[in-house]
MILUM-352691 format. One record per residue: residue number from 1; y, z, x of N, C-alpha, C, O in turn. Coordinates in pm, 1 decimal. Each point is the difference from the previous one (the first is absolute). Layout:
# MILUM-352691
- k,n_py,n_pz,n_px,ca_py,ca_pz,ca_px,c_py,c_pz,c_px,o_py,o_pz,o_px
- NUM,Y,Z,X,Y,Z,X,Y,Z,X,Y,Z,X
...
//
This chain:
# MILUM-352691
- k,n_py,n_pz,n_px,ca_py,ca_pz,ca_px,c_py,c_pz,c_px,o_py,o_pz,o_px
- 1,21.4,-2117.8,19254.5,63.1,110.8,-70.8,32.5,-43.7,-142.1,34.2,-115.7,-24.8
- 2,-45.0,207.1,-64.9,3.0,4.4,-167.8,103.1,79.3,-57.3,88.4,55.9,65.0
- 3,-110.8,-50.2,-269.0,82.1,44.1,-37.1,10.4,-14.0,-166.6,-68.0,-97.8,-31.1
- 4,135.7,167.4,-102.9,15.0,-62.7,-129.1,58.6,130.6,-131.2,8.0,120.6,23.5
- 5,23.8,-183.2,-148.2,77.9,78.4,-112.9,-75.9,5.9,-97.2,-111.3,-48.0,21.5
- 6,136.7,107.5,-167.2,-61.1,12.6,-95.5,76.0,-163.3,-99.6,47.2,-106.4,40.1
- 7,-70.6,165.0,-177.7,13.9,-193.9,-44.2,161.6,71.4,-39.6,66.6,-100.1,-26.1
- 8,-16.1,167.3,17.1,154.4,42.2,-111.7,102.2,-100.7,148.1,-15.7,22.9,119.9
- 9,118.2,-134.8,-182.4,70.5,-32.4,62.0,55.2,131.9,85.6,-4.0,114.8,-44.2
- 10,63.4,-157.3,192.7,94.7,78.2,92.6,165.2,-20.7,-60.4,37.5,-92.5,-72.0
- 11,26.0,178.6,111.3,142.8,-23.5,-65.0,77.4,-70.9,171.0,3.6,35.7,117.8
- 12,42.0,-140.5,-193.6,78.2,-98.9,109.2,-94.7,-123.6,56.5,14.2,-74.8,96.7
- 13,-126.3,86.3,-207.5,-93.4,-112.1,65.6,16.8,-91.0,-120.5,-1.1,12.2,-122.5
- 14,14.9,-95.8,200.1,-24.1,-162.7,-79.5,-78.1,-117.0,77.2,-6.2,-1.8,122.9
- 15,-57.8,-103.6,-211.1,-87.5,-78.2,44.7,78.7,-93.9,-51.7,37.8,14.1,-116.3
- 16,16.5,-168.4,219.1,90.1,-123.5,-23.8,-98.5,-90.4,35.2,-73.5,23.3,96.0
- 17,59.5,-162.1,-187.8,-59.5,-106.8,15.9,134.9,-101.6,32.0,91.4,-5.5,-82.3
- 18,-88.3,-53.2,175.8,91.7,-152.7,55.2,-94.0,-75.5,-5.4,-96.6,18.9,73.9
- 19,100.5,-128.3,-166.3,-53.4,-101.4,84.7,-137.9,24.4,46.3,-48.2,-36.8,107.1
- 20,-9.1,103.5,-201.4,-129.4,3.6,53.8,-41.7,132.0,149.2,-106.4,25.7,56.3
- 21,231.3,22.9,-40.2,13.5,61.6,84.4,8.0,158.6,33.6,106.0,62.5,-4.3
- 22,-213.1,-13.6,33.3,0.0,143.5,-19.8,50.1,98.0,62.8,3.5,-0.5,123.0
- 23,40.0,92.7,-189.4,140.7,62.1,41.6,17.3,164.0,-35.1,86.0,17.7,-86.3
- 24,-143.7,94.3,130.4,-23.5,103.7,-25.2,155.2,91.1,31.7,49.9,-15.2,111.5
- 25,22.2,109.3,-214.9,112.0,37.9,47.2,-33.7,156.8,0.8,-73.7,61.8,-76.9
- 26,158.8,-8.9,200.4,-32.5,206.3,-44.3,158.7,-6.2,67.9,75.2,-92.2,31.9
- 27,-68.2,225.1,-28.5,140.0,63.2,8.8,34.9,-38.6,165.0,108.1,-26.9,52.3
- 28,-207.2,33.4,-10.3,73.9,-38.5,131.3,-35.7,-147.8,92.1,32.8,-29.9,114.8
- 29,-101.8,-35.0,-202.7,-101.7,-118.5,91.1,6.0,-66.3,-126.6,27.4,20.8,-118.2
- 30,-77.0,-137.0,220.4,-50.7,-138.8,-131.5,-144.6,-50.2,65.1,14.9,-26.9,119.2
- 31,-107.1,13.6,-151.3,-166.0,-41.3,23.9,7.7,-143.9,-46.2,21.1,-36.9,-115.6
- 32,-37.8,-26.9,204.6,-33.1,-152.1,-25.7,-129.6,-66.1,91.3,-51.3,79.9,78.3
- 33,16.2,-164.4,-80.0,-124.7,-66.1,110.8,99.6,-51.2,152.1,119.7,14.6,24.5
- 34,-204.1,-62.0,35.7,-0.7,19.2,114.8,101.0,-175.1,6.2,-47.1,-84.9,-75.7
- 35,164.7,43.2,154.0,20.8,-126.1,63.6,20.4,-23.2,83.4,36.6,83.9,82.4
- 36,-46.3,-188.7,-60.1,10.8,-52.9,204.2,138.9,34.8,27.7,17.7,-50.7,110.8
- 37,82.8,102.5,-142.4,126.4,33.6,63.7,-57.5,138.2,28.2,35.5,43.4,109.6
- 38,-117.0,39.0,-181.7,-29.4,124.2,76.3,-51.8,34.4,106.3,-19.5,113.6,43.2
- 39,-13.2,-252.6,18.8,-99.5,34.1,142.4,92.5,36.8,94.6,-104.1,24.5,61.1
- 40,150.3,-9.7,-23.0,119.4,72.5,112.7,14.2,117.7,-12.4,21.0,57.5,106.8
- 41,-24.2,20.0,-216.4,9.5,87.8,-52.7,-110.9,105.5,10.0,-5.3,106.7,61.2
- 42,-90.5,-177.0,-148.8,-167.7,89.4,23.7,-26.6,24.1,112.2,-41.2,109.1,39.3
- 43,69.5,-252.3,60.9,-101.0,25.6,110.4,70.4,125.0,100.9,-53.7,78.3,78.3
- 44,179.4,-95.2,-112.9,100.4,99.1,94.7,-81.8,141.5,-27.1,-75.6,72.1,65.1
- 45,137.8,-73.2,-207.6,-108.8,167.8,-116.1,-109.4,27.8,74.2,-23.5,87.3,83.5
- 46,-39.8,-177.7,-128.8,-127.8,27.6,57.4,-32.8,36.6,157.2,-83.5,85.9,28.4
- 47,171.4,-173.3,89.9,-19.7,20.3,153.0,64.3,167.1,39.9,-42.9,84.7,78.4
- 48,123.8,-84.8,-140.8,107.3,129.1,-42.4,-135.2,150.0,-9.2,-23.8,103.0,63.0
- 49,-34.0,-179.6,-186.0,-79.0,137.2,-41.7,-134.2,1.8,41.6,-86.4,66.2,-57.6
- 50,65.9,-138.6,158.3,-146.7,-51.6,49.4,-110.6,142.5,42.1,-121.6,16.6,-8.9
- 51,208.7,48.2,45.5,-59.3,148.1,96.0,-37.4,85.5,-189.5,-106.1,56.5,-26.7
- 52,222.1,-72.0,-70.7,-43.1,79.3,-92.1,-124.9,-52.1,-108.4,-90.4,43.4,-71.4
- 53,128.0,-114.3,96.4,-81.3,-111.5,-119.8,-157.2,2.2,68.7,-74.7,94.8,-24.5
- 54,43.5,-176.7,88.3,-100.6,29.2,84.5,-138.2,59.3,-20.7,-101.6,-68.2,-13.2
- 55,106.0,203.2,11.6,-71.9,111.3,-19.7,-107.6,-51.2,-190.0,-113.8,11.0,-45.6
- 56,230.8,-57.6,8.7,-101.4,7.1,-170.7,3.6,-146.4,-42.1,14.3,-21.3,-120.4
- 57,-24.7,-74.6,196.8,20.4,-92.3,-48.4,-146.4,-91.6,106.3,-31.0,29.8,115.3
- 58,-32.4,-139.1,-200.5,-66.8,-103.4,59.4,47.7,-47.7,195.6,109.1,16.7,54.6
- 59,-208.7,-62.9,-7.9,74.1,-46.2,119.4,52.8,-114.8,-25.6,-48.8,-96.9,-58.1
- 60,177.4,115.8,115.9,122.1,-140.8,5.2,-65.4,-138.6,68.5,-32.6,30.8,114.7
- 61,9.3,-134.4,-134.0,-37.4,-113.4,73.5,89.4,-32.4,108.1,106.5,58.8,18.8
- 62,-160.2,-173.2,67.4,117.2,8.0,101.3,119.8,-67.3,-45.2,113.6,20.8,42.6
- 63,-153.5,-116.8,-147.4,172.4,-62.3,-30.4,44.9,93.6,-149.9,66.2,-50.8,-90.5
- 64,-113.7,184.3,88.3,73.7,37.1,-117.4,150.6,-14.7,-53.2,27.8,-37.7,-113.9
- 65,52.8,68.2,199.4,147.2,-11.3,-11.5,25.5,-122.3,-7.0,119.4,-4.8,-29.4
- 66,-185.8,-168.6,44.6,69.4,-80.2,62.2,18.2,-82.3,-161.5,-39.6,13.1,-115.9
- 67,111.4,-87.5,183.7,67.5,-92.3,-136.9,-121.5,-53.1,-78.8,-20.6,23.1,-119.1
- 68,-52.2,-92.4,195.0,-122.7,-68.2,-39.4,-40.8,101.7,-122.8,-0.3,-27.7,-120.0
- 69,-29.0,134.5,173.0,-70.8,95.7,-96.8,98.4,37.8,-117.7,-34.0,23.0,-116.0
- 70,130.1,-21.4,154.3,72.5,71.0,-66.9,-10.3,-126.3,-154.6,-2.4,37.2,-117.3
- 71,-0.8,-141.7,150.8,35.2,-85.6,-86.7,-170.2,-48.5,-93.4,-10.4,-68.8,-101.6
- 72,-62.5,111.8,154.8,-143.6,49.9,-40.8,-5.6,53.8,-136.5,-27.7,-44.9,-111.2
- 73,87.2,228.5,191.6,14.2,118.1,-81.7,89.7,-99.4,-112.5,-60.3,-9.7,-106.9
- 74,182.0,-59.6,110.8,122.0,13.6,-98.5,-135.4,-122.5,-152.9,-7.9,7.4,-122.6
- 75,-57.6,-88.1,215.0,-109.9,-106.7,-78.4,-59.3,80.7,-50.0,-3.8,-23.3,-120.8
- 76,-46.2,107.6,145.4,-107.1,104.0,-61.6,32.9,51.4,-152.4,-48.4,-12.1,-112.5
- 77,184.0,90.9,189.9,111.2,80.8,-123.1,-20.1,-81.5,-112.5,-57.3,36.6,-102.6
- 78,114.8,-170.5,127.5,78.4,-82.8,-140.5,-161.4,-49.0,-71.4,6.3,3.5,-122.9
- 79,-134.3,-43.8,172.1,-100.8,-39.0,-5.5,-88.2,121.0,-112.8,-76.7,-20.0,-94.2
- 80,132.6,153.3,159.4,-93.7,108.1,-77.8,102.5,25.1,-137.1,-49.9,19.1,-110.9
- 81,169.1,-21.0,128.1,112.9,3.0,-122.3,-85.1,-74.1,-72.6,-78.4,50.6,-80.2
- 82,87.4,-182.0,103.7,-19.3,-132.9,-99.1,-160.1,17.0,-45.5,-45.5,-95.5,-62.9
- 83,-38.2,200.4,87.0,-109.4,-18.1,-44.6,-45.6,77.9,-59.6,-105.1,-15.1,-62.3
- 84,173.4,120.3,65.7,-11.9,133.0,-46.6,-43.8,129.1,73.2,3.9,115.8,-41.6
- 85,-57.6,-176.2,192.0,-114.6,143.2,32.7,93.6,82.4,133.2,-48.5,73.8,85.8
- 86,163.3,-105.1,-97.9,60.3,93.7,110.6,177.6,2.4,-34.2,77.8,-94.6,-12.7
- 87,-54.8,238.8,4.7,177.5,-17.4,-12.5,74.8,57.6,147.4,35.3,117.2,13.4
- 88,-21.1,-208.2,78.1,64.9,84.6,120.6,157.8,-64.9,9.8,47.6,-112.3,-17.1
- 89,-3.1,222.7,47.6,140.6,47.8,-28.7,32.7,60.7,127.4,-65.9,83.4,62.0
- 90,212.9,-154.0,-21.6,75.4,114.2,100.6,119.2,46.2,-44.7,79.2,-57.0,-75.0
- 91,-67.3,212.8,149.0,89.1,68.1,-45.7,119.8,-1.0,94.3,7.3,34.2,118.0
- 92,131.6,-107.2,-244.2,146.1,-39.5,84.8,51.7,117.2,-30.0,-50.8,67.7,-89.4
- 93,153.3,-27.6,154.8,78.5,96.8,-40.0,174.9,-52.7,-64.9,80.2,-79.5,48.9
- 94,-76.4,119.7,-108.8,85.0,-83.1,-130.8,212.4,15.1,100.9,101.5,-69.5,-5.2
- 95,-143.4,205.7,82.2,133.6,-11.9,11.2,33.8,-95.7,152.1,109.7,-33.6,44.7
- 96,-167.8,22.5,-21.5,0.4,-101.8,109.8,-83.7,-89.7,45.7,24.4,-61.2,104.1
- 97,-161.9,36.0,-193.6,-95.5,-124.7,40.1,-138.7,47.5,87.5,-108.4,-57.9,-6.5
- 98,134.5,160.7,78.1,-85.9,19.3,82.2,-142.0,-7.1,-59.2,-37.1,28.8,-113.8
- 99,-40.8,-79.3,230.7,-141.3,3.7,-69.1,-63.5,145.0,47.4,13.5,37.3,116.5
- 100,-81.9,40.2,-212.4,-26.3,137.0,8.8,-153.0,6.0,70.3,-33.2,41.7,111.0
- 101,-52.1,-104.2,-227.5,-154.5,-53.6,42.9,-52.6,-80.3,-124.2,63.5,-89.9,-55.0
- 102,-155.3,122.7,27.8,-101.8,-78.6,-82.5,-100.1,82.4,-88.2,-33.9,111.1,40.7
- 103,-18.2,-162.4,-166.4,-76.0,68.4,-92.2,-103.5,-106.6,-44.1,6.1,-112.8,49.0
- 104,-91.7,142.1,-131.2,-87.6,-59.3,-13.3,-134.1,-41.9,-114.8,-112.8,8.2,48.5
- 105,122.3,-46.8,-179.4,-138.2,21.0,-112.4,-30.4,-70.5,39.1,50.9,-110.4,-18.8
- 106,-183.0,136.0,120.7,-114.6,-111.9,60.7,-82.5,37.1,-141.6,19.0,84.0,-88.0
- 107,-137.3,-206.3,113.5,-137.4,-20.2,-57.0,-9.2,60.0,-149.8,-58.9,100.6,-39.6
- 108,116.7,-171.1,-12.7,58.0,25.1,-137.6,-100.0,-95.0,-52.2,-21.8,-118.5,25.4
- 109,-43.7,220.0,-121.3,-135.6,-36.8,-75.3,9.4,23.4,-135.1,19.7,114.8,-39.8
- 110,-31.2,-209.3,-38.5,-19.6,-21.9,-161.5,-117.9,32.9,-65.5,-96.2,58.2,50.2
- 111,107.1,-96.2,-159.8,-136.7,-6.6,-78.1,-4.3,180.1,-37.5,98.5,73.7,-3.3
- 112,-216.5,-41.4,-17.4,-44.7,128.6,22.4,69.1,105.0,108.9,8.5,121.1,-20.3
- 113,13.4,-152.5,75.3,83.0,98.8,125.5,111.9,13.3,7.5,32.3,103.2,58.8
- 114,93.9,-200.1,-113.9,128.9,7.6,-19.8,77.9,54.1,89.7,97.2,60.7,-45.0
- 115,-119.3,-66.9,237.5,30.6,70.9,95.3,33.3,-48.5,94.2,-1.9,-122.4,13.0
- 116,48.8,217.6,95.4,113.7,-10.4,126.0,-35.9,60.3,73.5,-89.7,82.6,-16.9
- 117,165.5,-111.0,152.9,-12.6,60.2,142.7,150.7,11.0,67.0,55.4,-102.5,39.6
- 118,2.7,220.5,-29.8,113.2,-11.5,71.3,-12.6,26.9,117.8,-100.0,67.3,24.7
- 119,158.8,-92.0,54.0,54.4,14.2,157.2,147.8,-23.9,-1.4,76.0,-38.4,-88.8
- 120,-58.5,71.6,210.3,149.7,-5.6,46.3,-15.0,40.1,150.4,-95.2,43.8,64.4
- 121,250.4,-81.4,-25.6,-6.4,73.5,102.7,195.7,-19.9,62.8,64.3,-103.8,-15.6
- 122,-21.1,205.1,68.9,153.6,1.3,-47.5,48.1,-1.0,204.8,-85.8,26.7,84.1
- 123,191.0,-52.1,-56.7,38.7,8.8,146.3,62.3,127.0,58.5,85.8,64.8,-60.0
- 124,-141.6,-28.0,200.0,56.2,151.1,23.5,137.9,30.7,-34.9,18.8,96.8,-73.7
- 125,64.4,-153.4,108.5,181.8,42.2,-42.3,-3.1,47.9,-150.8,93.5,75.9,-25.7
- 126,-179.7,-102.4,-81.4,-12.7,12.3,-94.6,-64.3,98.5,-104.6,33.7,45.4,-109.4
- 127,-155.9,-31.8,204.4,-96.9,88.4,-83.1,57.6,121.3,11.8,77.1,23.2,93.1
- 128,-111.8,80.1,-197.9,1.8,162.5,-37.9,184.4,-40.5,-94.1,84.9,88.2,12.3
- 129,-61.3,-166.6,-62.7,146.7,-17.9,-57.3,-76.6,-9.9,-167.3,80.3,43.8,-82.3
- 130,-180.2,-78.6,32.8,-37.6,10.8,-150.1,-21.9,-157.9,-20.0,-73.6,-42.0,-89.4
- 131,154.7,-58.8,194.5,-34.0,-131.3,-40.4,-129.0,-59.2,-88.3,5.5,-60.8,-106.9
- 132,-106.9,92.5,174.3,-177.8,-30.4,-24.7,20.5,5.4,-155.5,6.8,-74.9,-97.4
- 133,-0.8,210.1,132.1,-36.0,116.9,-189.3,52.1,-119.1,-75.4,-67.4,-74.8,-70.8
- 134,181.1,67.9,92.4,97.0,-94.2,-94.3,-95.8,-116.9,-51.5,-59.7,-15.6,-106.5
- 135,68.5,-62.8,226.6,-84.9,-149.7,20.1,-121.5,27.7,-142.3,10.9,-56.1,-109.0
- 136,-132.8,164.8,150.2,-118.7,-1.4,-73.4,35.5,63.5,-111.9,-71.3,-27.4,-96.5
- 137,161.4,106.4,76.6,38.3,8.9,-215.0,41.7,-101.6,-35.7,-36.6,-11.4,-117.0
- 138,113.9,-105.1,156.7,43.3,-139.1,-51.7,-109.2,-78.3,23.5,-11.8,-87.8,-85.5
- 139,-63.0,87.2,160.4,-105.9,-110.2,-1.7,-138.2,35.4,-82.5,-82.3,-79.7,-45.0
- 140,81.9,236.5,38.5,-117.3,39.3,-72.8,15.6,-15.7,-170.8,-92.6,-24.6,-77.4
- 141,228.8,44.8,43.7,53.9,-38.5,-96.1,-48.6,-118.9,-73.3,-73.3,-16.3,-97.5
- 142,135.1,-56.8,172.9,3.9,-180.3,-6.2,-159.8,-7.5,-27.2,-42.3,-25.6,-112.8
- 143,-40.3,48.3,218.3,-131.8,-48.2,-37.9,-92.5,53.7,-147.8,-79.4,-66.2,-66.8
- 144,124.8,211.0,47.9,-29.5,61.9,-108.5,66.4,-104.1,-182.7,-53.2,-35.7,-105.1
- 145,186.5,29.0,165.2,96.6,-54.1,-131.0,21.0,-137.2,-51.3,19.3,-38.1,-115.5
- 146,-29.7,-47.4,259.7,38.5,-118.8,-9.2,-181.5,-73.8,43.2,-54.6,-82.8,-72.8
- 147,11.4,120.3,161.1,-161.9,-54.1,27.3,-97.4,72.7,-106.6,-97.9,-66.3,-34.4
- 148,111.1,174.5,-13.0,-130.2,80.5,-77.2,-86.8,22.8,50.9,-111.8,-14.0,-49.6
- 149,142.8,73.7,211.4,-125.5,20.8,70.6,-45.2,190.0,-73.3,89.4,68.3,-49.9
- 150,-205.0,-27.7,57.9,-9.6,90.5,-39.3,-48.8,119.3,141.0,-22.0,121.0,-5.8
- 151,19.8,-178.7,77.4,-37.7,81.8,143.4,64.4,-52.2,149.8,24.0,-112.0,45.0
- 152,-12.3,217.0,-4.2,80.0,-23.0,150.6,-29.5,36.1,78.8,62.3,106.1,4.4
- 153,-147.0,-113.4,117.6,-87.1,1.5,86.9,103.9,34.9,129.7,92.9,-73.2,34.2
- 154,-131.2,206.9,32.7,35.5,-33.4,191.7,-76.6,97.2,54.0,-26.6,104.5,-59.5
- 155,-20.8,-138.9,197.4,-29.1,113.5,60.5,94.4,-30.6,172.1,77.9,-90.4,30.2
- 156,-128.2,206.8,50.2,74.5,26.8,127.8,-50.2,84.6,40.2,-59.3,71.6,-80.7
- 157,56.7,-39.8,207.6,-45.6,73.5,101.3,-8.4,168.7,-26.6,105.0,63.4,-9.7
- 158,-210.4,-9.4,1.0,-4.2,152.9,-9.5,181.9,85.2,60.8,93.1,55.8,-57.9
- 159,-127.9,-94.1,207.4,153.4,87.6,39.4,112.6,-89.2,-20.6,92.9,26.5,76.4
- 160,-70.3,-127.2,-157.7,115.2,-16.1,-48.4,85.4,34.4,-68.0,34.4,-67.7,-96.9
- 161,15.8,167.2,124.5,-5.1,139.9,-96.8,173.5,-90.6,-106.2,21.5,16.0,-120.2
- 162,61.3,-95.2,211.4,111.0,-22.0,-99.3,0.5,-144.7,-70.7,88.9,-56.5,-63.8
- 163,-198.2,22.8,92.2,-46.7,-140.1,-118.2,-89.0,106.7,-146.3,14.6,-17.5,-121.0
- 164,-94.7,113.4,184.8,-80.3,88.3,-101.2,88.6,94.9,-61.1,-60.7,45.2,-97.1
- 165,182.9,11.4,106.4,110.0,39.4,-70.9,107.6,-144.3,-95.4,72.4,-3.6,-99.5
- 166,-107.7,-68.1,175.8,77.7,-131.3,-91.9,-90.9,-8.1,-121.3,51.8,12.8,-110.9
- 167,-192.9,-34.5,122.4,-38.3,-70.9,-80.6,-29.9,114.2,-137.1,7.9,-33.5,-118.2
- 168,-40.0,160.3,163.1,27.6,140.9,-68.6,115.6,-25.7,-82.7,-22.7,-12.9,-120.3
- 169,119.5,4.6,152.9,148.2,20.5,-70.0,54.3,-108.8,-61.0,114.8,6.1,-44.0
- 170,-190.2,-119.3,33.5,2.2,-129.6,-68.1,-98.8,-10.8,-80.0,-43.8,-107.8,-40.2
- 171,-9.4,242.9,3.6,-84.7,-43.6,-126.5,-185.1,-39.8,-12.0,-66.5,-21.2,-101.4
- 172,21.7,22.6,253.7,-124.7,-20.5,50.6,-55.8,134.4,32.6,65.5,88.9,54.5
- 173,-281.3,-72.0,-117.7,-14.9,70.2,29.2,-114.4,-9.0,78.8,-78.3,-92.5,-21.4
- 174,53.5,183.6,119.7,-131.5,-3.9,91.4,-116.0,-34.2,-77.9,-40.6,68.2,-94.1
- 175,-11.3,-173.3,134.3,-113.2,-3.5,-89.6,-151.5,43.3,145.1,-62.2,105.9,-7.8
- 176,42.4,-178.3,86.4,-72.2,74.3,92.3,42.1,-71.5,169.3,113.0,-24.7,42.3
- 177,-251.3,3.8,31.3,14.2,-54.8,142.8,-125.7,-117.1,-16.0,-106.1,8.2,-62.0
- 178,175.1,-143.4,160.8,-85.1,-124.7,8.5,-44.8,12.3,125.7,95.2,-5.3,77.9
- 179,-217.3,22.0,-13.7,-27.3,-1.9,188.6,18.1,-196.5,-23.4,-4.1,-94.3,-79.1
- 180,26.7,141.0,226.8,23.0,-138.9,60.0,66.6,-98.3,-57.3,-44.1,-114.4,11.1
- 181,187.4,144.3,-98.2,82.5,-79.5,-54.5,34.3,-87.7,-10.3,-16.1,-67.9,-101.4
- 182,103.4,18.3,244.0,42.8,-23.9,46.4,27.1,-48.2,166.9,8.8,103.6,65.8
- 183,4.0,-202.0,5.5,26.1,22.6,149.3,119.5,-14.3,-34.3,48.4,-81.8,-78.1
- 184,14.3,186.3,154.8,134.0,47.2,46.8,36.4,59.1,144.3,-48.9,101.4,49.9
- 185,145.1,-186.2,6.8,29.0,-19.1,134.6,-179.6,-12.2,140.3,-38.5,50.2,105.6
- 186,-0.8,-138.0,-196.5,-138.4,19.7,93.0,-97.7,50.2,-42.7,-110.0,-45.7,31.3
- 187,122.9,160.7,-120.2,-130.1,42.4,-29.5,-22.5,1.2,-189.0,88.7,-11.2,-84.6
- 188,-216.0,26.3,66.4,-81.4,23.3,-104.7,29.7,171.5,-75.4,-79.0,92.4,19.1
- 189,199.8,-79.4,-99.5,47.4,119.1,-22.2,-32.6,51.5,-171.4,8.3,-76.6,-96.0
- 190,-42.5,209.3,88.6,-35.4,53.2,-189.5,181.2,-56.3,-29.0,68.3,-46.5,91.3
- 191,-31.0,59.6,-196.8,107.5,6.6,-104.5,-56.2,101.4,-107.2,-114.6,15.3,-42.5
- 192,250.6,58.7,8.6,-20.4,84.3,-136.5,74.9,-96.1,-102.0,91.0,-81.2,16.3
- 193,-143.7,110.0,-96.8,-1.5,-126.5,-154.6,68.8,34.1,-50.3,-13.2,121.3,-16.3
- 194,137.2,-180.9,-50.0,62.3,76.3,-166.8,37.3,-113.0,-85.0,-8.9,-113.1,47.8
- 195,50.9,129.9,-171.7,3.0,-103.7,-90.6,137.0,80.0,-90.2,35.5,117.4,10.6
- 196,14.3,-209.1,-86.0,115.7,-29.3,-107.6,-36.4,-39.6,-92.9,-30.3,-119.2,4.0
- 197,12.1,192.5,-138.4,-49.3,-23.3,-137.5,135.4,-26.4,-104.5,103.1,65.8,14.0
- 198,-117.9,-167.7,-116.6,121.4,-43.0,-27.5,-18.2,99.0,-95.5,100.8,64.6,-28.6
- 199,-254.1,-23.3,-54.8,2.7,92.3,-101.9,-78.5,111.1,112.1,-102.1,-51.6,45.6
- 200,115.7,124.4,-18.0,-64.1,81.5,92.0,-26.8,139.0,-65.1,99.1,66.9,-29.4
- 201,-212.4,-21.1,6.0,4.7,98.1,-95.7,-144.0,99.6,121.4,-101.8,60.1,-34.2
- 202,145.2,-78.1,135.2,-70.3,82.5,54.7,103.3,123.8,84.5,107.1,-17.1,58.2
- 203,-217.2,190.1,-86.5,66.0,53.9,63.0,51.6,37.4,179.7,-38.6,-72.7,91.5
- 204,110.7,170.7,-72.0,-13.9,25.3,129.4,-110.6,-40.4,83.3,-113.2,27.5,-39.8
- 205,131.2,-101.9,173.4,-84.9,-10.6,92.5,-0.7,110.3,134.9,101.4,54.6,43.5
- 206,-231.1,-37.7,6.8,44.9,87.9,112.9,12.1,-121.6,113.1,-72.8,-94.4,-30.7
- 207,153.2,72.3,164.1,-24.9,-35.3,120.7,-70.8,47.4,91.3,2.4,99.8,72.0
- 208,-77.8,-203.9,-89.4,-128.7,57.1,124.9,82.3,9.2,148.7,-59.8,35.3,101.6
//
């Protein structure tokens, strides 16, 4: 699942460097990468939302939840930071810590292409509250303001109808459909395409 903004800063968003340390702020959350104190946490999220999540997402391996992995995923995070080609971020919730879910600028390509791939994906107790939206105007931001990416890439499942209203209302427009996308939960599935232009000077799209 996907998502993204136009380039004009959000009001209440700020981007903090610690230490080398990246640090995305919005009105209600703080976006940071992933650490090994969060594994208790995710894997709960995640076992929690297993029945919702499921449906649009890759198949889970058998040790997905387990520490091992978990500490994989957290190598990965700090590995793609430090190199440039991936910004993944989870979303805390500021008034009490909770971990919400996770976001994502995969396969972040230079040169000529200046581009991104978002995903996300947020935990049932959570979703339909605006969290997401939030998450991808601060991160689409960031990559537009602070990276100079000039394009923002997601697609998702035809009947996903409230990832395809997210990514609508964050500033993404239908661009068309990919067959065979993706395997998701088992199978070989189309995705409908949309993109985030930092100068975007194209008009209305229809949804196919």
């Amino acid at each position: 699942m996907p998502c993204g903004t136009g380039s004009r800063p959000e009001h209440g968003t700020s981007v903090i460097f610690r230490r080398r340390e990246l640090r995305l702020e919005t009105e209600r959350m703080v976006l940071r990468p992933p650490q090994m104190g969060d594994w208790r946490a995710w894997s709960a999220l995640r076992r929690d939302s297993e029945d919702f999540l499921k449906p649009w997402e890759p198949l889970w391996a058998h040790d997905h939840l387990s520490r091992r992995a978990f500490t994989n995923r957290v190598g990965w995070a700090r590995h793609s930071i430090a190199t440039g080609t991936a910004v993944p971020l989870f979303l805390i919730r500021r008034e009490d810590g909770m971990l919400l879910g996770a976001i994502t600028l995969d396969n972040i390509r230079r040169g000529p292409a200046q581009s991104g791939t978002t995903g996300y994906w947020i935990g049932q107790p959570f979703a339909r509250h605006g969290y997401m939206r939030e998450a991808v105007l601060s991160l689409v931001n960031y990559a537009f303001t602070v990276l100079d990416l000039s394009r923002i890439e997601a697609g998702c499942l035809p009947e996903n109808t409230p990832s395809r209203r997210l990514l609508e209302g964050c500033g993404y427009k239908y661009e068309g459909v990919a067959q065979s996308y993706l395997q998701i939960n088992g199978r070989w599935r189309n995705h409908v395409l949309y993109a985030n232009l930092r100068n975007d000077r194209r008009g209305r799209t229809d949804v196919g």
